[in-house]
Biopython code that builds the backbone (N, CA, C, O; Angstrom):
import numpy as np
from Bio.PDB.StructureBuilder import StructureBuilder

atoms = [
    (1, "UNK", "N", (126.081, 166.353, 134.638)),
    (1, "UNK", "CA", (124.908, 165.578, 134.877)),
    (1, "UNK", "C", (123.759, 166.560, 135.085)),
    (1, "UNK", "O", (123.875, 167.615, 135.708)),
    (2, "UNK", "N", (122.770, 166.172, 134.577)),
    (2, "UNK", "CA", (121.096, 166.806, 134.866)),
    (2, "UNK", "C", (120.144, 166.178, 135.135)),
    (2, "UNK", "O", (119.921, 165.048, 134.700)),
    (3, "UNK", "N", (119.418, 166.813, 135.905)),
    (3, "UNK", "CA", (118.088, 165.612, 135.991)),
    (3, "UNK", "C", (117.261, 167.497, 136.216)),
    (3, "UNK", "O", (117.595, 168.453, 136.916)),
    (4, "UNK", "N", (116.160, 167.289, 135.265)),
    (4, "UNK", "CA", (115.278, 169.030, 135.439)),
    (4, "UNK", "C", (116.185, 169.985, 135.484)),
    (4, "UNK", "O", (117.189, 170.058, 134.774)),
    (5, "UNK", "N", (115.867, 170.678, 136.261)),
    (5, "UNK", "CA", (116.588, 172.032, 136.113)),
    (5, "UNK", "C", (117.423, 172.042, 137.029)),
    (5, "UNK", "O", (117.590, 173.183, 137.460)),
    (6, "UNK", "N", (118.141, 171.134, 137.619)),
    (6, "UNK", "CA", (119.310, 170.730, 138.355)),
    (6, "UNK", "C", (120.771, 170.280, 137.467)),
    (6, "UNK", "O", (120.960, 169.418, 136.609)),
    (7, "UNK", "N", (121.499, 171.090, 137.982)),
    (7, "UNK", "CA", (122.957, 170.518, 136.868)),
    (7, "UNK", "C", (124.372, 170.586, 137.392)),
    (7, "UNK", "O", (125.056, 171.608, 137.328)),
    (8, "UNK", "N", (124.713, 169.612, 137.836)),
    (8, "UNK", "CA", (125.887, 169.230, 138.624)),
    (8, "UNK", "C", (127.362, 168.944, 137.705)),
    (8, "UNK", "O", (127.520, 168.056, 136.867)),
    (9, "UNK", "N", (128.315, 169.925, 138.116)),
    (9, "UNK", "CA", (129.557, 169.741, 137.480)),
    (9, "UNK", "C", (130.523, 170.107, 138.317)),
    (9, "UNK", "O", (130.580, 170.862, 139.287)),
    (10, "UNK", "N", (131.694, 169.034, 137.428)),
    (10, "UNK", "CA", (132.361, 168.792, 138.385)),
    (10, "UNK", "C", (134.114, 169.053, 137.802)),
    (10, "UNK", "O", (134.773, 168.480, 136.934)),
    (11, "UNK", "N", (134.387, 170.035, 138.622)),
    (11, "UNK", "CA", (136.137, 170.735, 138.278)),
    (11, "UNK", "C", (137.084, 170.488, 138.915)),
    (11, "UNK", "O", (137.049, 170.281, 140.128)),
    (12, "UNK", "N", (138.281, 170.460, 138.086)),
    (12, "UNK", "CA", (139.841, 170.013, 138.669)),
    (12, "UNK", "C", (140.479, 171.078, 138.110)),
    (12, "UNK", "O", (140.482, 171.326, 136.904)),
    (13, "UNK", "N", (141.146, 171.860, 139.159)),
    (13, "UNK", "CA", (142.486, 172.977, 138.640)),
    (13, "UNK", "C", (143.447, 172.618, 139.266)),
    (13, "UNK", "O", (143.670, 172.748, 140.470)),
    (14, "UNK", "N", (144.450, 171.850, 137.964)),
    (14, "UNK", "CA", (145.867, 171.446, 138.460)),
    (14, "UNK", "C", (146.563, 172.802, 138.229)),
    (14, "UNK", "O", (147.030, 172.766, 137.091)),
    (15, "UNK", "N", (146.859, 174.092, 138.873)),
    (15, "UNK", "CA", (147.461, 175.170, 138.645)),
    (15, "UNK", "C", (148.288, 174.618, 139.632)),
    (15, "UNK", "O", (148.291, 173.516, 140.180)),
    (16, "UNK", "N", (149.330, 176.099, 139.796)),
    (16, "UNK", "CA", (150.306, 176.559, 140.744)),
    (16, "UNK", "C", (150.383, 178.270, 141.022)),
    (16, "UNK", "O", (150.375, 179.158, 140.169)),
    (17, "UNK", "N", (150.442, 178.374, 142.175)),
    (17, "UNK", "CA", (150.158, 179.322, 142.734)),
    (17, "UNK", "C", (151.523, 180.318, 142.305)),
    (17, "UNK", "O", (152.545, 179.935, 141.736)),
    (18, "UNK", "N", (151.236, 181.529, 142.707)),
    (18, "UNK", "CA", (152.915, 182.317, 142.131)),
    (18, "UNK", "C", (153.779, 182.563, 142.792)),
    (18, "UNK", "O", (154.557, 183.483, 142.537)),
    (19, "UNK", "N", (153.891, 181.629, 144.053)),
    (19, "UNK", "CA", (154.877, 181.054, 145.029)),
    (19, "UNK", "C", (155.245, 180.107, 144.647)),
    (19, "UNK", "O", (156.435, 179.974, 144.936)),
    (20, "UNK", "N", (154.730, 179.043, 143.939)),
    (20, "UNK", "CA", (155.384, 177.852, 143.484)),
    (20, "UNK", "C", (154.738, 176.937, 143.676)),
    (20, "UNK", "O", (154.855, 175.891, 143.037)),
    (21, "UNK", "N", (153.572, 177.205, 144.984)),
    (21, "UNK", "CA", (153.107, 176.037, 145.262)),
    (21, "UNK", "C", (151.891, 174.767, 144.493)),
    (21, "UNK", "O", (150.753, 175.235, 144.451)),
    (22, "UNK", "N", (151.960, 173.864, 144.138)),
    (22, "UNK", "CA", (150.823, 173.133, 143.910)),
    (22, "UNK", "C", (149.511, 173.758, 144.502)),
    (22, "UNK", "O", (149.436, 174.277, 145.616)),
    (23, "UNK", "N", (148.577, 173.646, 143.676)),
    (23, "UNK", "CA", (146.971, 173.400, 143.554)),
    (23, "UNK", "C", (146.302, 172.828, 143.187)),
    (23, "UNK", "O", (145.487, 173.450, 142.506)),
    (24, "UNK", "N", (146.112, 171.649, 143.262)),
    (24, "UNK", "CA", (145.042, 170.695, 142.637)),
    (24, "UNK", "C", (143.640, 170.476, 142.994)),
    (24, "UNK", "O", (143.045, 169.407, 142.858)),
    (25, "UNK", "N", (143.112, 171.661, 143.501)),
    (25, "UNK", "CA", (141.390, 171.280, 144.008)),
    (25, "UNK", "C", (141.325, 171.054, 142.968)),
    (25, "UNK", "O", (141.976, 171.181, 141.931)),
    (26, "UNK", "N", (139.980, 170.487, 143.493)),
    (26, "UNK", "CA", (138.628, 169.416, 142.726)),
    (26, "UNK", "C", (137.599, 170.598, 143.254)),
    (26, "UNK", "O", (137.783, 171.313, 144.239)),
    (27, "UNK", "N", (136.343, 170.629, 142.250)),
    (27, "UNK", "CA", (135.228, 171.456, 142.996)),
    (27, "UNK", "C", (133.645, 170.389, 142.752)),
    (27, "UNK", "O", (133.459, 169.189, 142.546)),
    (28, "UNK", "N", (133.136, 171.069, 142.843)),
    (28, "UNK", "CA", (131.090, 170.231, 142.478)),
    (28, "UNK", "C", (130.680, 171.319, 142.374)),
    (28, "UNK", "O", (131.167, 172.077, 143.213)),
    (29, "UNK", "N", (129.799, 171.885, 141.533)),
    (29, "UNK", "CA", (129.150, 173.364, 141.387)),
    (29, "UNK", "C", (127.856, 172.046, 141.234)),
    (29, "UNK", "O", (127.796, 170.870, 140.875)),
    (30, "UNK", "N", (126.767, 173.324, 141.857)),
    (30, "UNK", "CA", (125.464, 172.783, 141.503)),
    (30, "UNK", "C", (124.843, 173.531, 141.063)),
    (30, "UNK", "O", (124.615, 174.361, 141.943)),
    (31, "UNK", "N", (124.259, 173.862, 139.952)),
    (31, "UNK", "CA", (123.139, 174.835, 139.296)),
    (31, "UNK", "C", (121.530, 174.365, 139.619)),
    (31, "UNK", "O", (120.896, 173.310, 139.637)),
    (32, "UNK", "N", (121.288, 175.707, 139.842)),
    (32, "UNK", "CA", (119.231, 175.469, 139.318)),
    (32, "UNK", "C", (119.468, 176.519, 138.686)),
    (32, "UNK", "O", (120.140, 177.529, 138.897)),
    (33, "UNK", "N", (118.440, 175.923, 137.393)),
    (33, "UNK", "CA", (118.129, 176.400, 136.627)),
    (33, "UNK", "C", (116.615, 176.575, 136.578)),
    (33, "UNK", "O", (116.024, 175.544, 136.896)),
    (34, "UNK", "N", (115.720, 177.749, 136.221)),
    (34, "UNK", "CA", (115.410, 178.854, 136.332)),
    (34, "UNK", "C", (114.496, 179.696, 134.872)),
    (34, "UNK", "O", (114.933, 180.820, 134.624)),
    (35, "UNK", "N", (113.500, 179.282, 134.105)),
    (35, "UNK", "CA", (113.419, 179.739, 132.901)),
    (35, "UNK", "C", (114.995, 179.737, 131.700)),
    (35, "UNK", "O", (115.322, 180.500, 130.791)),
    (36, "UNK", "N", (115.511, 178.739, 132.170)),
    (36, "UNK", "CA", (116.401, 178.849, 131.354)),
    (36, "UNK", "C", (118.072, 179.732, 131.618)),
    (36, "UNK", "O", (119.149, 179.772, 131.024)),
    (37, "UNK", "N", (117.479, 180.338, 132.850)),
    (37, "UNK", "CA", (118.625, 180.912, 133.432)),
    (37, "UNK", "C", (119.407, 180.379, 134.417)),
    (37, "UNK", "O", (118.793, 179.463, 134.964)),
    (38, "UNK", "N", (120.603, 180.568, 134.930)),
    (38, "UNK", "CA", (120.872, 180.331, 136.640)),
    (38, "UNK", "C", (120.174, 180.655, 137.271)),
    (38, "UNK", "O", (119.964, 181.867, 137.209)),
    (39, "UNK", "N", (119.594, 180.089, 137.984)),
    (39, "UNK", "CA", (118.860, 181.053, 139.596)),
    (39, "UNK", "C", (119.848, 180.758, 140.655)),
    (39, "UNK", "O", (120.357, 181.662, 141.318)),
    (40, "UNK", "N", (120.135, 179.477, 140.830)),
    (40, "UNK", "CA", (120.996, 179.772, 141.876)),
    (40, "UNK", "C", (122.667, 178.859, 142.239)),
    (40, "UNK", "O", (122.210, 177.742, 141.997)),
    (41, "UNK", "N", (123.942, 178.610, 142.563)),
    (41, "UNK", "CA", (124.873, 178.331, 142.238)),
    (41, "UNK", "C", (125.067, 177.902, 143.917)),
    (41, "UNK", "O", (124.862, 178.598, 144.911)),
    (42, "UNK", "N", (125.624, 176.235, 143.794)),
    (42, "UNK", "CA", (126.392, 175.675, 145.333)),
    (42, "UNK", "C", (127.546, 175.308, 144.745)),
    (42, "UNK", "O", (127.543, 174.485, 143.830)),
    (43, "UNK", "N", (128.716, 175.900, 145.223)),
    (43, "UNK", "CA", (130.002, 175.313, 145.225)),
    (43, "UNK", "C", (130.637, 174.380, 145.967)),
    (43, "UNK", "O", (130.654, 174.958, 147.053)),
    (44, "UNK", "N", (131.212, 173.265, 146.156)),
    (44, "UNK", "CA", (131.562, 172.531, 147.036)),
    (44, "UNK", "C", (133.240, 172.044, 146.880)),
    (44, "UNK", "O", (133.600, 171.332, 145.943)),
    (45, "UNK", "N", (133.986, 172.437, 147.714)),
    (45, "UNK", "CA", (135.701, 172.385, 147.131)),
    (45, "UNK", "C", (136.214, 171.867, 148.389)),
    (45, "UNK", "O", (135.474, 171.390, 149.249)),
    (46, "UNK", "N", (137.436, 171.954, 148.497)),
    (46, "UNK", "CA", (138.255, 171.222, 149.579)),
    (46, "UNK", "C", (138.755, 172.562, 150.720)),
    (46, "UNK", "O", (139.888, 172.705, 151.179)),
    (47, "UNK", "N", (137.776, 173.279, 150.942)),
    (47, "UNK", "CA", (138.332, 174.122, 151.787)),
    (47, "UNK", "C", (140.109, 174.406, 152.848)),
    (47, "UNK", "O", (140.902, 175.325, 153.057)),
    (48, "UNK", "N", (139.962, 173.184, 153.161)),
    (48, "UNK", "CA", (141.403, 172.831, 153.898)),
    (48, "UNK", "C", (142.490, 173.095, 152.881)),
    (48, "UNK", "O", (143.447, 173.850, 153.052)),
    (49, "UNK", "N", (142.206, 172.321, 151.713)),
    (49, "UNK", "CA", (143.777, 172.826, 151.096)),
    (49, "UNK", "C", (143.462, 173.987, 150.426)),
    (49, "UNK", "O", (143.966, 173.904, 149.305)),
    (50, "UNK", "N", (142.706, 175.332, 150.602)),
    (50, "UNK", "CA", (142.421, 176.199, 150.411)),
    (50, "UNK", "C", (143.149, 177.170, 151.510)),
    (50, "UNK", "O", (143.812, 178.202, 151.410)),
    (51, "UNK", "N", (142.825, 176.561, 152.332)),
    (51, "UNK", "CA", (143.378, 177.397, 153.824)),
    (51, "UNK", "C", (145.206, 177.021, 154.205)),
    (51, "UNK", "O", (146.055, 177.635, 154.851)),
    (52, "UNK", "N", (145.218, 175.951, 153.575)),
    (52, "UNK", "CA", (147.292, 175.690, 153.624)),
    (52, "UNK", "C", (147.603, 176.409, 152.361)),
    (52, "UNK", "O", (148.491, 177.258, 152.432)),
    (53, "UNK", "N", (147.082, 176.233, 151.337)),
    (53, "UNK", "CA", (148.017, 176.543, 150.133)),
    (53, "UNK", "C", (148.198, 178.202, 150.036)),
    (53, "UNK", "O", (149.251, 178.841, 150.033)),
    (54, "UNK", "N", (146.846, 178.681, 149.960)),
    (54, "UNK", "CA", (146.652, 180.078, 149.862)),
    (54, "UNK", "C", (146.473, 180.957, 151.007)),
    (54, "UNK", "O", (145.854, 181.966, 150.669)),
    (55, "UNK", "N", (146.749, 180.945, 152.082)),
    (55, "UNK", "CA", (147.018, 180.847, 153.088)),
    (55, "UNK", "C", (147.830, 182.052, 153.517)),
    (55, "UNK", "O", (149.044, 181.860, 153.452)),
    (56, "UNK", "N", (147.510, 183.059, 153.874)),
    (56, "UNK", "CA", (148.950, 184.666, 153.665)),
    (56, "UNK", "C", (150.012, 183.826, 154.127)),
    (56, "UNK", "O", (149.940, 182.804, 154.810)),
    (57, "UNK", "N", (151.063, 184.443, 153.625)),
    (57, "UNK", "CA", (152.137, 184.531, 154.312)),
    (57, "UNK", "C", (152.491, 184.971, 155.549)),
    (57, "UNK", "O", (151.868, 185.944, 155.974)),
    (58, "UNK", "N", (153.525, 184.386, 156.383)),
    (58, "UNK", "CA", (153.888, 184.640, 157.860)),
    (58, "UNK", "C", (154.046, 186.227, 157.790)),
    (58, "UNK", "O", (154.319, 186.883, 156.785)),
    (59, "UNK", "N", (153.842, 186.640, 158.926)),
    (59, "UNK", "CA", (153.884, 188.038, 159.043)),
    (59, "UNK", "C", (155.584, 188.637, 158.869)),
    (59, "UNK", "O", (155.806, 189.848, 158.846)),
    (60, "UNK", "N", (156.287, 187.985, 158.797)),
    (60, "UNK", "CA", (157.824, 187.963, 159.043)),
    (60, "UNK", "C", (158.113, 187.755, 157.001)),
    (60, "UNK", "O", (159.136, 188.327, 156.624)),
    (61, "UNK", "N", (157.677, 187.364, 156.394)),
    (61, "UNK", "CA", (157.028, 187.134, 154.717)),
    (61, "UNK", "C", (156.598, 188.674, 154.214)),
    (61, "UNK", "O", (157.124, 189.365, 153.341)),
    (62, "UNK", "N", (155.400, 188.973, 155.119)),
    (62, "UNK", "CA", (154.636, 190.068, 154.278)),
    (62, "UNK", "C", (155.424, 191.055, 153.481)),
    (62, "UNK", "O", (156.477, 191.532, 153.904)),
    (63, "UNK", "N", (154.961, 191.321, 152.449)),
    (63, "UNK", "CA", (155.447, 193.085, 151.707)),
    (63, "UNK", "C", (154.560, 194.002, 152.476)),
    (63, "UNK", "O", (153.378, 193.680, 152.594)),
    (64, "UNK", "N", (154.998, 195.127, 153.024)),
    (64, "UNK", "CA", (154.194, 195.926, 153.458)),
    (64, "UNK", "C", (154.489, 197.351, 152.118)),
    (64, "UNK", "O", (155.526, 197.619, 151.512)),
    (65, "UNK", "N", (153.083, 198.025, 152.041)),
    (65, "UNK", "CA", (152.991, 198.612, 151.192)),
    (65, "UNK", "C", (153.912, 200.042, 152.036)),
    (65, "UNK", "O", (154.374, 199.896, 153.168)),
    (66, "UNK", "N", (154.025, 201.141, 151.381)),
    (66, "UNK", "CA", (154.551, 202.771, 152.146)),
    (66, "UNK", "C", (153.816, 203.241, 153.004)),
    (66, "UNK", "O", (152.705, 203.564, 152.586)),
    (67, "UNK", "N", (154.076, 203.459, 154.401)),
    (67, "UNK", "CA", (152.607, 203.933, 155.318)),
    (67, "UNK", "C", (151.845, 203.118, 155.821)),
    (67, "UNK", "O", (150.830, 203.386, 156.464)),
    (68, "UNK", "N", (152.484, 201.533, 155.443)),
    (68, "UNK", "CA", (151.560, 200.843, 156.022)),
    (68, "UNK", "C", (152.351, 200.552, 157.401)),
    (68, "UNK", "O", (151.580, 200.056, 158.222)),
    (69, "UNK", "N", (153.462, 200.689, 157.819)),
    (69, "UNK", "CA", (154.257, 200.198, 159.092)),
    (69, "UNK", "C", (153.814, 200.707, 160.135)),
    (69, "UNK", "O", (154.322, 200.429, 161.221)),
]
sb = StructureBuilder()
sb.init_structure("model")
sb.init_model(0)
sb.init_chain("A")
sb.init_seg("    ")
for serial, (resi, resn, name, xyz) in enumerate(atoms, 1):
    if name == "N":
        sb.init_residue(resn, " ", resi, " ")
    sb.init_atom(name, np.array(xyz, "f"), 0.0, 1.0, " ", f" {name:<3s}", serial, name[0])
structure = sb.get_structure()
């Protein structure tokens, strides 16, 4: 959708993460537009299932790299 140099779109990523888990955000990006360019970008997503899905792993989970213990 547009109205001027305003342009609203709107995304779904049915992925899976490389644990296995489901991802299905939804997002809203908002553009201004700018001589024809971006000037400036609002994202709007589901933060929460951002913070369960992708989320580190329990510390008892982690890979620790050599030197990192």
């Amino acid at each position: 959708m547009a109205d001027g140099d305003v342009v609203v779109v709107e995304g779904r990523n049915p992925s899976v993460t490389t644990s296995g888990r489901d991802y299905p955000n939804r997002y809203c990006w908002v553009f201004v537009m700018r001589d024809g360019e971006v000037a400036e970008i609002t994202e709007y997503t589901d933060t929460q299932l951002i913070a369960e899905v992708l989320a580190p792993p329990p510390a008892a989970l982690r890979h620790t790299a050599p030197g990192d213990r």
